[in-house]
VOTOR-494124 format. One record per residue (C-alpha): residue number from 1; chain; x, y, z. Coordinates in steps of 0.5 Angstrom, whole numbers. Layout:
N
   num   chaine      xx      yy      zz
   NUM        A       X       Y       Z
...
This chain:
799
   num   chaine      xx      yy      zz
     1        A     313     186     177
     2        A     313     186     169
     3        A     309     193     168
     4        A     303     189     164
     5        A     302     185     170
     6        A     302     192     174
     7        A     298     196     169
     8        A     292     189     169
     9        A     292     189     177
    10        A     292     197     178
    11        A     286     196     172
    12        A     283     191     176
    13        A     283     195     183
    14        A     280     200     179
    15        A     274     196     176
    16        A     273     192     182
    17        A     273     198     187
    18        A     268     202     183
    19        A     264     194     182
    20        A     263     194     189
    21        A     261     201     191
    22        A     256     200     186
    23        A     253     193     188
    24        A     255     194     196
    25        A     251     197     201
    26        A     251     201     208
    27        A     257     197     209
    28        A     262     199     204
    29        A     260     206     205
    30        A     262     206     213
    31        A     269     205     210
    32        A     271     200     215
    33        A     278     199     217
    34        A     278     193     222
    35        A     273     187     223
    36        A     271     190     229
    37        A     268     197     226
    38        A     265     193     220
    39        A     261     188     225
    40        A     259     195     229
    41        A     257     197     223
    42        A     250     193     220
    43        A     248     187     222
    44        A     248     186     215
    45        A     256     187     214
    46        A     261     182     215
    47        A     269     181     214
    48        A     272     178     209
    49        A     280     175     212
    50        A     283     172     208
    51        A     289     175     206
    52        A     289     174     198
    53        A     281     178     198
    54        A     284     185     196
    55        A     286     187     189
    56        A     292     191     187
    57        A     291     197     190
    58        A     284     197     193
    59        A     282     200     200
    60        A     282     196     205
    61        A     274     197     207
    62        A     273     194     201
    63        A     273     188     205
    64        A     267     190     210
    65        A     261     189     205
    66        A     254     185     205
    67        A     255     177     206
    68        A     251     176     199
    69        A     257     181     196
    70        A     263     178     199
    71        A     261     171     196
    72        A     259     174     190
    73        A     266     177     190
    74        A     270     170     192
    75        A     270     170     199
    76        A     270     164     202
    77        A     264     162     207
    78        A     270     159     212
    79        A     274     166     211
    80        A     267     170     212
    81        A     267     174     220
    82        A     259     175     221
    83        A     258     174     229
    84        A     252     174     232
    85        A     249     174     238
    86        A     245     170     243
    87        A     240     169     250
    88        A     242     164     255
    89        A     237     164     260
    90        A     240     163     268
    91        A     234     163     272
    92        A     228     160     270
    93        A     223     158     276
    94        A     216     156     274
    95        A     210     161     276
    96        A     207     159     282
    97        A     200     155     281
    98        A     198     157     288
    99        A     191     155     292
   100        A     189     159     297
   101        A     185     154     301
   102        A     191     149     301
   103        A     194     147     308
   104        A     201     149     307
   105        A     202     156     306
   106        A     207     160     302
   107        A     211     165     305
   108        A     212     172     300
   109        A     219     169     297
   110        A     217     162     295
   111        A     211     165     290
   112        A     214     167     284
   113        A     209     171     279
   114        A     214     172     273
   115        A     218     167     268
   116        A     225     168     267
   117        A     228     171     273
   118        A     235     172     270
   119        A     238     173     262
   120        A     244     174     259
   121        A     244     177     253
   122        A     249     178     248
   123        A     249     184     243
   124        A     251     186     237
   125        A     249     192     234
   126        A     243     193     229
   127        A     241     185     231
   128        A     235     186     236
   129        A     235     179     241
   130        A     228     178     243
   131        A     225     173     249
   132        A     219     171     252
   133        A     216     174     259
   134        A     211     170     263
   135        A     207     174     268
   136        A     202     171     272
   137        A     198     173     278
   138        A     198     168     284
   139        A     192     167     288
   140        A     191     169     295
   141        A     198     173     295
   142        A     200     177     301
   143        A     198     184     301
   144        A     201     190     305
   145        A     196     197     306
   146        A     198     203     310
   147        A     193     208     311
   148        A     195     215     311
   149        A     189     220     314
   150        A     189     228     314
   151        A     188     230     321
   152        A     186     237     320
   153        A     180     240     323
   154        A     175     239     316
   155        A     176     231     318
   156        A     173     231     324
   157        A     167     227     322
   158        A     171     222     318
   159        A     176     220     323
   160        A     170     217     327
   161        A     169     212     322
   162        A     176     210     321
   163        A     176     208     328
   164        A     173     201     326
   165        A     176     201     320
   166        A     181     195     322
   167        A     177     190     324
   168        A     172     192     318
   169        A     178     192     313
   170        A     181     185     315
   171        A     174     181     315
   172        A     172     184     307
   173        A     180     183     305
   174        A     179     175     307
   175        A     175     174     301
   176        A     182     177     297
   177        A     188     174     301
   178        A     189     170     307
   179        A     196     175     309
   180        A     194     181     310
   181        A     196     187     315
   182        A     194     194     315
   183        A     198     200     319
   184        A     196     208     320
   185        A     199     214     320
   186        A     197     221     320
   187        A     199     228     317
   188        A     197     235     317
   189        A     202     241     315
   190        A     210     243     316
   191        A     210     246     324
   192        A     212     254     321
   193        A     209     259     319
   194        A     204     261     315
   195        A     202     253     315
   196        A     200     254     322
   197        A     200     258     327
   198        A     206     259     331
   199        A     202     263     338
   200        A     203     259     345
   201        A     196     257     345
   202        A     195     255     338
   203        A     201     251     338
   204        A     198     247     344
   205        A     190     248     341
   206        A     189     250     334
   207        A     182     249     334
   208        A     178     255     334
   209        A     171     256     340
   210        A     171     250     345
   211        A     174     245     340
   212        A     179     240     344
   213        A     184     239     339
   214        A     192     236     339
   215        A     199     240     336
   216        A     200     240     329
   217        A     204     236     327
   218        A     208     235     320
   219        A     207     227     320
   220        A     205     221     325
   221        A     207     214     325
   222        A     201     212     329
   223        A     201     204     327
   224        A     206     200     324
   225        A     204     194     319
   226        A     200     189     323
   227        A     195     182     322
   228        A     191     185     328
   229        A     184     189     327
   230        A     184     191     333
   231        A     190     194     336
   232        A     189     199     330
   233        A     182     200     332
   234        A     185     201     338
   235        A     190     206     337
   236        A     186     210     332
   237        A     182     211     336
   238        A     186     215     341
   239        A     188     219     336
   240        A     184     227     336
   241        A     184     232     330
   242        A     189     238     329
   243        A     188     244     325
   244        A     192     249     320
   245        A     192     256     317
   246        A     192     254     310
   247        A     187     249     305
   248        A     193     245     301
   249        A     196     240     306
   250        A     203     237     307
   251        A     201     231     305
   252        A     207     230     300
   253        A     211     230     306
   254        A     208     225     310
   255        A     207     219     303
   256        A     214     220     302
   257        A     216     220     309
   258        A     211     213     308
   259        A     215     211     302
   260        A     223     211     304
   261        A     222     209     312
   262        A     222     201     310
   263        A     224     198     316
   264        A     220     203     321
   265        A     213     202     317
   266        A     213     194     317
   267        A     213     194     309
   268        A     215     186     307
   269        A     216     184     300
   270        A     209     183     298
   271        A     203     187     295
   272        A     204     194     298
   273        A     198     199     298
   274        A     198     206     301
   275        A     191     210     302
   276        A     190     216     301
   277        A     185     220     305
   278        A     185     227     305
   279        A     178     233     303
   280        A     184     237     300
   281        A     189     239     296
   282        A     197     239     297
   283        A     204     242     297
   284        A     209     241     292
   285        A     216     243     290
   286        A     216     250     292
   287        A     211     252     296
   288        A     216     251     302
   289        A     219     258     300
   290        A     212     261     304
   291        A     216     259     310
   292        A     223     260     309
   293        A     225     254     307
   294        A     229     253     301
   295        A     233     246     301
   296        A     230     240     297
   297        A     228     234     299
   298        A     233     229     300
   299        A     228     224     300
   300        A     230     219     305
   301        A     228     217     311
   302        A     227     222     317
   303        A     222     218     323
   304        A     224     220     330
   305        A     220     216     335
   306        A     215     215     329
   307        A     215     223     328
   308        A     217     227     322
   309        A     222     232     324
   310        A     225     235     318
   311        A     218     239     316
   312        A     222     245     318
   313        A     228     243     314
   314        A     226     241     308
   315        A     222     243     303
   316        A     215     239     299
   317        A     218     234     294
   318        A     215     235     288
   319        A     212     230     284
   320        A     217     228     279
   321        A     220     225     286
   322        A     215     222     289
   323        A     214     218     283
   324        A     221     215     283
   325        A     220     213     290
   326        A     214     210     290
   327        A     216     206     284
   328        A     223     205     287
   329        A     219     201     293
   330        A     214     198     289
   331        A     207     202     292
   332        A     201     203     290
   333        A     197     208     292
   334        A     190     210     293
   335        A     187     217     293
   336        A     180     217     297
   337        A     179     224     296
   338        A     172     228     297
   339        A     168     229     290
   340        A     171     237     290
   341        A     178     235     289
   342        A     176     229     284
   343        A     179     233     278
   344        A     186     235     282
   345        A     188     228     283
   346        A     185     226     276
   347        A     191     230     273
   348        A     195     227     279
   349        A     194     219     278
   350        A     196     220     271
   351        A     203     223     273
   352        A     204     216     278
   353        A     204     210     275
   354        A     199     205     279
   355        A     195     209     283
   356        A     187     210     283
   357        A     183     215     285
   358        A     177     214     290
   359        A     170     218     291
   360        A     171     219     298
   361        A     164     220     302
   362        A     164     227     306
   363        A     164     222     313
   364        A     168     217     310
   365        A     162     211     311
   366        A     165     208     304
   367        A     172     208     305
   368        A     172     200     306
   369        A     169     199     299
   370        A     173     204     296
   371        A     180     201     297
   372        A     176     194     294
   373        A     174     197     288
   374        A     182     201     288
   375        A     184     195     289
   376        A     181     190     284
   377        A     183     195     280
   378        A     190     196     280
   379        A     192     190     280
   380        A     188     188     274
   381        A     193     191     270
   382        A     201     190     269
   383        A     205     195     267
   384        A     211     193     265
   385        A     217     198     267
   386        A     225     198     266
   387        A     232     201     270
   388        A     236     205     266
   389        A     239     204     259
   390        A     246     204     257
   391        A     246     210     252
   392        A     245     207     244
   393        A     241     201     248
   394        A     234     200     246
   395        A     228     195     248
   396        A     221     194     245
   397        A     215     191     248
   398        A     209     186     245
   399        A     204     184     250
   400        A     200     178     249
   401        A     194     179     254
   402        A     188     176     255
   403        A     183     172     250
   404        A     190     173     245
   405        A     189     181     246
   406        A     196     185     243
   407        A     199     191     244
   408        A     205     195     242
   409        A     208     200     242
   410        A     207     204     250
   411        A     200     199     250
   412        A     206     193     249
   413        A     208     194     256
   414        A     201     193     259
   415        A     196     188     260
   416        A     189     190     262
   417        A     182     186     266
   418        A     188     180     269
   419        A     183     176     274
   420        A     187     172     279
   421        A     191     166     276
   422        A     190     169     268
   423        A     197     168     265
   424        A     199     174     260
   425        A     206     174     255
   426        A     211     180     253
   427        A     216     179     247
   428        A     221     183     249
   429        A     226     185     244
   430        A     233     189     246
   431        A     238     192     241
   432        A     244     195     241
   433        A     247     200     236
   434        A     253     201     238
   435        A     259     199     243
   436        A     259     202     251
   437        A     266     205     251
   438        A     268     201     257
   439        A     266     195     253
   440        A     264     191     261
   441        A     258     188     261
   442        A     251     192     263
   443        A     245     190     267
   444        A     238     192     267
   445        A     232     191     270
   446        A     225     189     268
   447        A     220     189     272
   448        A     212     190     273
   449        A     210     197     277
   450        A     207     195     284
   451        A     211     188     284
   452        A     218     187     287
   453        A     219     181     283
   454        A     224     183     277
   455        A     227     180     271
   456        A     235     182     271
   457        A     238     182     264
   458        A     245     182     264
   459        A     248     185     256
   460        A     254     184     253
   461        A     257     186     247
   462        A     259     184     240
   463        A     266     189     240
   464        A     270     185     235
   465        A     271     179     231
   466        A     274     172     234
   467        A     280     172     229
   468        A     282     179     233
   469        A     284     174     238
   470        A     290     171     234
   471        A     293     178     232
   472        A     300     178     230
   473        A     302     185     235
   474        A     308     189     231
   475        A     307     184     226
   476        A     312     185     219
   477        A     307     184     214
   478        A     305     191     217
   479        A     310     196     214
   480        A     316     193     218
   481        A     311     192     225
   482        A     306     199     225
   483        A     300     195     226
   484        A     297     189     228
   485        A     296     184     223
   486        A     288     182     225
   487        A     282     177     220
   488        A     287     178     214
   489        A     289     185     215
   490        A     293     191     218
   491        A     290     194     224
   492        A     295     200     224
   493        A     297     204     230
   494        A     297     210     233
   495        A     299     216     227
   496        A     299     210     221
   497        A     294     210     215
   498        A     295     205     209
   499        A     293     199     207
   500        A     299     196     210
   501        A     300     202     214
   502        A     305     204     210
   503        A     304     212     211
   504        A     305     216     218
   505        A     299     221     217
   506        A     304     227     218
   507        A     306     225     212
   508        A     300     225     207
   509        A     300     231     206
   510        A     307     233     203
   511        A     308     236     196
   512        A     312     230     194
   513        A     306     225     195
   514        A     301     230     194
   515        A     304     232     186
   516        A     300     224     185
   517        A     294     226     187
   518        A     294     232     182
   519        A     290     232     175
   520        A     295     236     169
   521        A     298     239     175
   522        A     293     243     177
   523        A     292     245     183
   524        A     286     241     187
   525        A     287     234     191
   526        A     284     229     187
   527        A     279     233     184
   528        A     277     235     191
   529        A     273     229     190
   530        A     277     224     196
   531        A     283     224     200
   532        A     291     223     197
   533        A     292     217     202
   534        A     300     215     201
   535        A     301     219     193
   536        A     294     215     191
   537        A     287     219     191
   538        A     281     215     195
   539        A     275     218     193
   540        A     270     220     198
   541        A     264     216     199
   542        A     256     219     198
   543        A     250     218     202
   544        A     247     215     197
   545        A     252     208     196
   546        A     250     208     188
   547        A     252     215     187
   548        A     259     214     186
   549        A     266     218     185
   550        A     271     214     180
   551        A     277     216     177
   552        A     285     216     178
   553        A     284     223     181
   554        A     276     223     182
   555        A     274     227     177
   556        A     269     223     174
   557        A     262     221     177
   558        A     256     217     175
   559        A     250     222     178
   560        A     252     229     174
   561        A     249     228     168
   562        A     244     232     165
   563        A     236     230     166
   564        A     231     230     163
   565        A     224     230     168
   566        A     228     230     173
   567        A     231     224     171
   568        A     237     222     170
   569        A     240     222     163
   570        A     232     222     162
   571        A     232     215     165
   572        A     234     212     158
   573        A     241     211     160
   574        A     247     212     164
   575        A     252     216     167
   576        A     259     215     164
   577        A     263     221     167
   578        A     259     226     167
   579        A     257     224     160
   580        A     250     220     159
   581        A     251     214     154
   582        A     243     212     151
   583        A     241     207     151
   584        A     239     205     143
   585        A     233     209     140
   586        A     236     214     144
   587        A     240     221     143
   588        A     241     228     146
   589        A     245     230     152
   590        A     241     228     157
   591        A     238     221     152
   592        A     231     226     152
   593        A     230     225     145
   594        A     227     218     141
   595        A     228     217     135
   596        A     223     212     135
   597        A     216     214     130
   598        A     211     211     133
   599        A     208     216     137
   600        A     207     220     131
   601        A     204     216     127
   602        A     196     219     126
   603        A     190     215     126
   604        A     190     215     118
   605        A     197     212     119
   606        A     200     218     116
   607        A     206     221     120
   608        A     204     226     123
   609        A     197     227     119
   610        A     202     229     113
   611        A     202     235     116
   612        A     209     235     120
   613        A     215     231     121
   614        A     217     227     127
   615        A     222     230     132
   616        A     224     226     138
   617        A     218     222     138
   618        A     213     228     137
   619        A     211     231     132
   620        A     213     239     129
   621        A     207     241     125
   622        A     209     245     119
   623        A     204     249     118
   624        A     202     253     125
   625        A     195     252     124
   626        A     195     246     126
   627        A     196     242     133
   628        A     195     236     137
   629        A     200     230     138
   630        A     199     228     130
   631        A     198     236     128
   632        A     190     233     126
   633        A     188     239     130
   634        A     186     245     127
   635        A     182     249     132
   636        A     181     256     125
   637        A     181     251     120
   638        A     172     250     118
   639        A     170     242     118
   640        A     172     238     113
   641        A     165     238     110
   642        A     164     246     109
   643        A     172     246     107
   644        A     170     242     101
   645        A     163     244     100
   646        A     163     249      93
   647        A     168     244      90
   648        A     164     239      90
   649        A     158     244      89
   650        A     161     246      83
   651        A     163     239      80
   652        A     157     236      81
   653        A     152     242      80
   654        A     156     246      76
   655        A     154     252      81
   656        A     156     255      87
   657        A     162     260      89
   658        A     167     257      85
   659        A     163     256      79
   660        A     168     260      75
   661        A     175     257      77
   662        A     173     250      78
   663        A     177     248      74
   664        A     183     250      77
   665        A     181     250      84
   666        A     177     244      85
   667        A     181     239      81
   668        A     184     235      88
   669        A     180     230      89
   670        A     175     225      85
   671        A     168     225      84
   672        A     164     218      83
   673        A     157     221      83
   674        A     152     216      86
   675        A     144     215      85
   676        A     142     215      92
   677        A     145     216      99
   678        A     144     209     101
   679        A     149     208      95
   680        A     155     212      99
   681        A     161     209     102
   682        A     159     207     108
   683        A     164     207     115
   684        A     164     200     115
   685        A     165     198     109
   686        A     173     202     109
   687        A     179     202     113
   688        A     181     210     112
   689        A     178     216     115
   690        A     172     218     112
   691        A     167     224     113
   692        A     159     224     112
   693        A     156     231     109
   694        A     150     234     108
   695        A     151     241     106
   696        A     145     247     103
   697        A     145     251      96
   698        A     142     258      96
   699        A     136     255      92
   700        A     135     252     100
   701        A     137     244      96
   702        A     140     239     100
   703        A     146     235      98
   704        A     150     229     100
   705        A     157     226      99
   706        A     163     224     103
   707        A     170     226     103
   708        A     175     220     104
   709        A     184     220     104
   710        A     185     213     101
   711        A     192     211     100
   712        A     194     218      99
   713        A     188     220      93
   714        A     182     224      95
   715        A     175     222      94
   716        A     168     225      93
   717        A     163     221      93
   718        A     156     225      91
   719        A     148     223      90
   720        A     146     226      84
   721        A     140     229      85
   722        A     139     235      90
   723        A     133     234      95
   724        A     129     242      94
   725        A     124     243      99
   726        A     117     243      95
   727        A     113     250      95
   728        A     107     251     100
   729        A     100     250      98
   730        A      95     257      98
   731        A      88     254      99
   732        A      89     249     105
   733        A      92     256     109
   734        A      87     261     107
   735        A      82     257     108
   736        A      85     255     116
   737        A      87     262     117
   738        A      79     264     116
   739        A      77     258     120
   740        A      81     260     124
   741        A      78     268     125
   742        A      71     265     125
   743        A      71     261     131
   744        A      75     265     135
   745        A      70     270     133
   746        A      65     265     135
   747        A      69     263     141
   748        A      69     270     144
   749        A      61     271     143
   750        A      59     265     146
   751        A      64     268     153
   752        A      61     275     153
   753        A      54     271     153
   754        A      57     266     158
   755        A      58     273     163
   756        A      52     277     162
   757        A      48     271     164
   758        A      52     270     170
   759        A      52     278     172
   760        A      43     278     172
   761        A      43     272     175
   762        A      47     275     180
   763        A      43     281     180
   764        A      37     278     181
   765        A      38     274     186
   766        A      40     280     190
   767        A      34     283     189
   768        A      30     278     191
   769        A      34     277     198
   770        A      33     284     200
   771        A      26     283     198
   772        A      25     278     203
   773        A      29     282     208
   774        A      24     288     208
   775        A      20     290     214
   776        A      14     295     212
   777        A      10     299     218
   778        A       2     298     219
   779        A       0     304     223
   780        A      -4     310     221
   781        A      -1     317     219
   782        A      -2     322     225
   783        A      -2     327     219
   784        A      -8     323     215
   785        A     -14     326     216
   786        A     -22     321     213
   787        A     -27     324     210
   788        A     -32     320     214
   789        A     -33     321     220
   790        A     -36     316     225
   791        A     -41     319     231
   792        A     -42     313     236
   793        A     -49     314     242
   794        A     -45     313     249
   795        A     -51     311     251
   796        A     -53     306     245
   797        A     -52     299     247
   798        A     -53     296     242
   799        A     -60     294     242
C-alpha cells in the first residue's frame, strides 16, 4: 500500500475511534467483541455487520454503538442487527361468567377466574416485555373449609357450641356458594414431656378432679372433607376434651399436618379455607428442644389412621415454613382467637399471606359469623405472587382495581374491596438483564394467593444475533482460520485477540511487540493508558463515555485540563491533550480569564470609575481606598458633598478652611453660580451622575450646590446667596417667660385653696357624725346633795 493511503487511513481510524467514543454511548464502552455480547449489552445497542464498517485500524467494538450512531456513521439499516423481543399468548380461555341460579352446574376445573393461562415470552436483556392479566371472581364458586379446633381443657365450653356447627355453617354458606363442604380436626400438644404429663394415669385422664377427659394427642383428623352438616354434627359430638402441662399449644403441628395431607383431608381445587380455633398461644421452631426433640420438620405429611404420629420426632415448624406450605397449597386461614391473644396472631396474619384474624367469643357462640366476615374479607382482595425468578430476571406489577384504582410497586400486586363478578387487571412487565448460562428456556409462574388457578410464563432468551447462524467456522478471512467469521466480523477462538485474531495472547505481551507500544522509548505501556494489543495501544474506556483517552501511545485525554469553578477549562473551552483551547474573548490555563470590558464598566460608563483598570473581566482598582465591582466604593472616603465643601466654600464666599490656598487647592472643578435652588441642575435634566448638597458655615448659614462629572469636567453649580438664620426676638420671650411664672403661680394658689377647702369640709362633716352618735346619761349624781329640802305629811292627803 502506498504509504499516503496508509498514513490517510491510520489518521482516519484515529479520528473515527475517538469520534465514536465521544458521540457513542454505553454501547461502545462495553467493548464488545461479537454481535451476541453487544445485543446483551442495552437494548439500545445494535451491531453493524457489514464487513466494509470498520476503518484502517479500528477496534472491533467500534461496530457495537447506539442505532442512531451507527446510521450516522454509515452503516445500512439492512446491515444493522437489532433483535427484539416479543409475547405469544398459547392459552387464552375467557373468564367464566357464571350464574348461581342456573341449572347446569360447573365443576371446579370448568371455571376459569384469570386470563391468559399460558405465555411465551421472548427476552432480550434491558427490553422489559409487558402484558395484560385479567382477573375475575366467579359467582357461586366452590368452597372447602376445615376447621382446626384446640381441644385443651381451657375449650370446654367452646366445644359444646362447635357441635351444631356443621349444620348451622352449611345453611348460612348457601347465601355464598351452592358447593360448599366442611371437615373437622383437633389438636392439643406433642405426647412428651414437659407438654404433657407422661404418668400412667395422666396419659389415660389428664384432667384434674372428677373431670372425664380423653388421651392427649398431637393431632386428629376427625372428619375428612364432606357436604354433610350433619354427619360433622355427629362426629364432633362424640369428641371429648384433653388436656396439657403447658399454655402454648401445638397447633403448628396440626396446620401443617392440615396443609400437606391433600388426599387424607379431601382438599379439591376450589377455594380452601382452614379455621383456626384456639384461646392460646403456640409452639414453633425451637421449642421442641424442651422435649429432646431436635430434628426439624420435614413438612410432609405423616397421618396414620387420621392421627399424627411423628409429634415425638419432629420438631414444630417455624413460620417461614408454614407460610410456604400454606401458600404451596393455596390455604387461606382464619384464626379465631380469644381477645387476649388478638395481639399475637395480629403479628402472625402479617407474616402469612391471606389470613385473617377473628375475635373469638369466650364460648365460641359467634364462631359462625367470624368465619363469614373472614371470609367476605379475604376474598376481597387478590394478591398476586410469582415462583422463583431466574437470576438476572425481574417483573414489576401495575394493578388497575376497582373504579380505575391504580397501584404500583407491592400495592400493583393487589386489588383490594373486589364484590363478586368485579373484573380487576394487572400490567405485568418482565425483564431480563442478562443471558441464563445454560441458555434453555425458564418457566415461572403467577398466580393469585389462596387461588390454584396460575398463569404460566415460559421465558426464552435473545443470547445472540440471526446472522451468527450463517458463521463461517475456522474461516480463512480469520488469520488463517482462528476464528469464526460471524455479522461481519472475527469471533475468535479460544487464546485469540485482534481484530482478525491475528495475535495469541501468549503473545501480546512480548518485548518485540511491546517496544510499539512504548513512547520515546520510555518504559510505561501505553501511557498506562490502554493495552498493547498486537504492537498497537488501545486506550482504556472510562466510566463516563465522553472522557476519553487518545493518542497513538494514549497519552493524551480530554478531562485533565485545569478548571475553573470547578469546571473544566472554566466551561469556556475544551480539552485538547490536557491543554485547554478557549474559546474566543478568553485566555488563561484553565480559559478563567475574559478578556471582555463590559463587566467593568461603572454607572458613569467609565471603566472601572476612573479609578482602576479591567483585568479578566473585574476590575483592580489602583488606588487601595477603593473597592466594589467598578472600584465607586470607598467605605474611608467622606460623601461627595463634604469632600468638595470648603472648595466650594472658598470659590463661591471666599471663606472657609481653604480661604488661603484656594487658588491652588480648589482649581479642579467649574464654578457657575446660579440665583436660587430652583436654578440648580435638576436629576432629570442630565444623563451623568450628579450629587445634590446642602452644607453649613461656621456662621450657622446654609449653602446649596451640586457637584456632577460630565465627559471627564467637573462642575459646580452654587446658589449665590447663603441662607442665615434670623436672630431671636427678646420682648415676646421675656414677656412669655413672666407670663409663664405668673400663672404657674396663680395656678398653685388656687390648688393649695382647692385642698384646704376640701380638708375642712372633711373635718366638719366628721364632727357633725360624732354628734349625732353621742349618748348623754339623765340620772342623778348620788354625790349631788340640794339646798332645799322637801318634808311630806304622810298623813296629808291632799285635801
Amino acid at each position: 500500500m502506498d504509504l499516503r493511503l496508509l498514513l490517510i487511513a491510520s489518521l482516519s481510524a484515529v479520528l473515527g475511534g475517538s469520534w465514536a467514543q465521544q458521540e457513542g454511548s454505553i454501547c461502545i464502552k462495553a467493548n464488545a467483541q461479537s454481535c451476541g455480547e453487544c445485543i446483551q449489552v442495552a437494548e439500545t445497542c445494535g451491531w453493524c455487520a457489514d464487513e466494509t464498517f470498520l476503518t484502517v485500524g479500528e477496534s472491533k467494538s467500534a461496530r457495537c454503538d447506539d442505532l442512531e450512531s451507527l446510521k450516522k456513521r454509515g452503516c445500512s439499516l439492512t446491515k444493522i442487527e437489532n433483535p427484539r423481543g416479543g409475547i405469544r399468548i398459547d392459552q387464552n380461555k375467557t373468564v367464566t361468567n357464571r350464574k348461581k341460579d342456573v341449572a347446569e352446574k360447573l365443576t371446579p376445573e370448568q371455571i376459569t377466574q384469570i386470563q391468559p393461562q399460558k405465555l411465551s415470552l421472548t427476552l432480550r436483556s434491558g427490553e422489559p416485555q409487558t402484558f395484560e392479566l385479567k382477573f375475575k371472581r366467579a359467582e357461586d364458586y366452590p368452597i372447602d373449609l376445615y376447621y382446626l379446633m384446640d381441644l385443651s381443657f381451657s375449650m370446654k365450653d367452646d366445644l359444646e357450641n362447635v357441635k351444631n356447627l356443621g349444620t348451622d355453617l352449611m345453611r348460612e354458606m348457601q347465601g355464598i356458594t351452592s358447593d360448599f363442604r366442611i371437615g373437622f380436626g383437633s389438636f392439643v400438644e406433642k405426647t412428651v414431656m414437659p407438654y404433657i404429663s407422661t404418668t400412667p394415669a395422666r396419659l389415660i385422664n389428664p384432667c384434674t378432679g372428677n373431670q372425664n377427659c380423653t388421651s392427649p394427642f398431637s393431632y386428629k383428623n376427625v372428619l375428612k372433607l364432606t357436604d354433610k352438616g350433619d354427619e360433622f354434627n355427629r362426629l364432633v359430638s362424640q369428641q371429648q376434651i384433653s388436656g396439657n402441662l403447658d399454655s402454648p399449644e401445638g397447633g403448628f403441628d396440626a396446620i401443617m399436618q392440615v396443609a400437606v395431607c391433600e388426599n387424607q383431608i379431601g382438599w379439591r381445587n376450589v377455594t380452601r379455607l382452614l379455621v383456626f380455633s384456639t384461646d392460646a398461644g403456640f409452639h414453633f421452631a425451637g421449642d421442641g428442644k424442651l422435649g429432646g426433640i431436635v430434628l426439624p420438620n420435614d413438612g410432609r405429611c405423616h397421618l396414620e389412621n387420621n392421627m399424627y404420629t411423628m409429634s415425638h420426632y419432629y420438631d414444630y415448624p417455624s413460620i417461614a415454613h408454614l407460610v410456604q406450605k400454606l401458600s404451596d397449597h393455596n390455604i387461606q386461614t382464619i384464626f379465631a382467637v380469644t381477645e387476649e391473644f388478638q395481639p399475637v396472631y395480629k403479628e402472625l396474619k402479617n407474616l402469612i399471606p391471606k389470613s385473617a384474624v377473628g375475635t373469638l367469643s369466650s364460648n365460641s357462640s359467634n364462631v359462625i359469623k367470624l368465619i363469614i366476615d373472614a371470609y367476605n374479607s379475604l376474598s376481597s382482595e387478590v394478591i398476586l405472587e410469582n415462583s422463583r425468578l431466574p437470576e438476572g430476571v425481574s417483573i414489576t406489577y401495575k394493578s388497575i382495581c376497582k373504579n380505575g384504582v391504580e397501584g404500583t410497586g407491592e400495592n400493583g400486586r393487589k386489588c383490594s374491596n373486589i364484590s363478586i363478578g368485579d373484573e380487576v387487571l394487572f400490567h405485568i412487565s418482565i425483564e431480563s438483564q442478562k443471558c441464563p448460562s445454560h441458555g434453555k428456556p425458564e418457566v415461572i409462574k403467577i398466580k393469585p394467593l389462596g387461588f390454584t388457578e396460575e398463569v404460566e410464563v415460559v421465558l426464552t432468551f435473545i443470547c445472540d444475533c440471526p446472522c451468527a447462524k450463517n458463521g463461517v467456522t475456522n474461516s480463512d478471512q480469520c488469520s488463517e482460520g482462528n476464528g469464526t467469521f460471524e455479522c461481519g466480523a472475527c469471533k475468535c477462538n479460544d487464546g485469540r485477540i485482534g481484530r482478525l485474531c491475528e495475535c495469541s495472547k501468549d503473545e501480546v505481551r512480548t518485548e518485540d511487540l511491546d517496544a510499539n507500544c512504548r513512547k520515546d522509548n520510555g518504559t510505561d505501556i501505553c501511557s498506562n493508558n490502554g493495552d498493547c494489543v498486537c504492537g498497537t495501544c488501545e486506550c482504556k474506556k472510562r466510566e463516563n463515555p465522553a472522557e476519553i483517552y487518545s493518542g497513538k501511545y494514549c497519552e493524551c485525554d480530554n478531562f485533565n485540563c485545569d478548571r475553573s469553578n470547578n469546571k473544566l477549562c472554566g466551561g469556556h473551552g475544551r480539552c485538547d491533550c490536557r491543554k485547554c483551547i478557549c474559546d474566543a474573548n478568553y485566555t488563561g490555563s484553565a480559559c478563567d480569564c475574559s478578556l471582555e470590558t463590559a463587566t467593568c464598566l461603572a454607572k458613569n460608563g467609565q471603566i472601572c470609575n476612573g479609578r482602576g483598570t479591567c483585568e479578566c473581566g473585574a476590575c483592580k482598582c489602583t488606588n487601595p481606598k477603593f473597592q466594589g465591582p467598578t472600584c465607586e466604593i470607598c467605605p474611608t472616603c467622606p460623601g461627595v458633598c463634604p469632600e468638595h465643601k470648603d472648595c466650594v466654600q472658598c470659590r463661591a464666599f471666599e471663606a472657609g478652611e481653604k480661604k488661603d490656598t484656594c487658588e491652588r487647592d480648589c482649581s479642579y472643578f467649574q464654578l457657575m453660580k446660579v440665583k436660587d435652588r430652583d436654578k440648580l441642575p435638576q436629576p432629570a435634566d442630565q444623563s451623568y451622575p450628579l450629587s445634590h448638597c446642602k452644607e453649613r458655615d461656621a456662621n450657622d448659614c446654609w449653602f446649596y450646590y451640586t457637584y456632577a462629572i460630565r465627559n471627564d469636567t467637573k462642575e459646580v453649580y452654587v446658589v449665590e446667596t447663603l441662607e442665615c438664620p434670623a436672630g431671636p426676638d427678646i420682648i415676646p420671650i421675656v414677656a412669655g417667660v413672666v407670663a409663664g411664672i405668673v400663672l404657674i403661680g396663680l395656678a398653685l394658689l388656687l390648688i393649695w385653696k382647692l385642698l384646704m377647702i376640701i380638708h375642712d369640709r372633711r373635718e366638719f362633716a366628721k364632727f357633725e357624725k360624732e354628734k349625732m352618735n353621742a349618748k348623754w346619761d339623765t340620772g342623778e349624781n348620788p354625790i349631788y346633795k340640794s339646798a332645799v329640802t322637801t318634808v311630806v305629811n304622810p298623813k296629808y292627803e291632799g285635801k
